[in-house]
N, C-alpha and C positions, 0 to 999 in steps of 0.2 A: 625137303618140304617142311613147310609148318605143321601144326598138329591135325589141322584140318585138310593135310592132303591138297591144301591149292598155294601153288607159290605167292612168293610176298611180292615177286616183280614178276610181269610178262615184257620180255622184252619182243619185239617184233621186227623183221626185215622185209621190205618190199623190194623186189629186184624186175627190172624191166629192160632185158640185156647188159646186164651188168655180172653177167657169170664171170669175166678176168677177176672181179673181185670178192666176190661173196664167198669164198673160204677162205679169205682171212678174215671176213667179217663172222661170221658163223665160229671161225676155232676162236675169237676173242671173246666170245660167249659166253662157248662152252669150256675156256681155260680161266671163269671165272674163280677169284679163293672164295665167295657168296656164292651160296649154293640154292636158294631156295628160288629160284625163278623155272623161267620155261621160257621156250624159247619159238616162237611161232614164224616161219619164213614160207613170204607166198612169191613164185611166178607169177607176174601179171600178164603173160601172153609172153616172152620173151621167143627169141627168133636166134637167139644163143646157143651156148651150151650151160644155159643158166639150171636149163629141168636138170641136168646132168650132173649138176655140183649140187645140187638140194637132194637127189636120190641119193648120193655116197652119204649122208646123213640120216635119210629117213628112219631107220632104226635106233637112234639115238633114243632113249627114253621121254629126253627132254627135250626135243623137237617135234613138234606139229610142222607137215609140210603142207602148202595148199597151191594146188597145179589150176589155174582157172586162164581162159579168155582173157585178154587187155581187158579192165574198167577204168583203168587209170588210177592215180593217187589217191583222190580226196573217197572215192568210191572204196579202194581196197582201205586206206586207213581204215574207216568203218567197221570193213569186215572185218579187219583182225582186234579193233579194241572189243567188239562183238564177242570176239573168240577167247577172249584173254579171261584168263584164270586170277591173275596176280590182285592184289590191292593197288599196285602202282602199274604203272604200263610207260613202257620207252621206246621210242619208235629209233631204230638206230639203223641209219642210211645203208644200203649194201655196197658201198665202197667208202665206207668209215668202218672201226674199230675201236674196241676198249679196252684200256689199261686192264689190267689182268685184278685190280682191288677197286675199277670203276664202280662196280654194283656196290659192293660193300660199301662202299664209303657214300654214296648216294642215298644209302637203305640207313644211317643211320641220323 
């Protein structure tokens, strides 16, 4: 984190039955070599085993998880730029991934 305890980037995932993919989205994250972000992944109602792959993370320091009802897209984007800590914010799909030096090289 920066000096001020809030990271430089929030990144953010919205998954809405898309658990086959969200732990490789989620470890491409958190196997950034840029450290100063966080990492916010919400459920939008999924009917998956999406709750299920966000709990094997929730203790992660640098994940916020948020379990809610479907709102849909444009509704949860919202939410989570709401939520975000970072100066910059990246909405990164839950069945996409980042190069392991994506942030850093974004961040500079």
């Amino acid at each position: 984190m920066n000096g001020s305890d809030h990271p430089l980037i929030s990144v953010y995932v919205v998954s809405y039955n898309y658990g086959r993919f969200l732990a490789q989205a989620i470890d491409s994250v958190l196997n950034q070599t840029f450290t100063s972000f966080e990492l916010i992944v919400i459920d939008d109602g999924s009917t998956d085993n999406t709750r299920e792959v966000i709990e094997r993370y929730s203790k992660h320091e640098k994940i916020t998880p948020i379990f809610q009802y479907n709102k849909g897209l444009t509704v949860t984007n919202n939410i989570a730029v709401r939520m975000a800590r970072g100066e910059f914010i990246l909405r990164l799909d839950a069945d996409d991934w980042l190069d392991q030096h994506a942030l850093g090289l974004m961040s500079e």
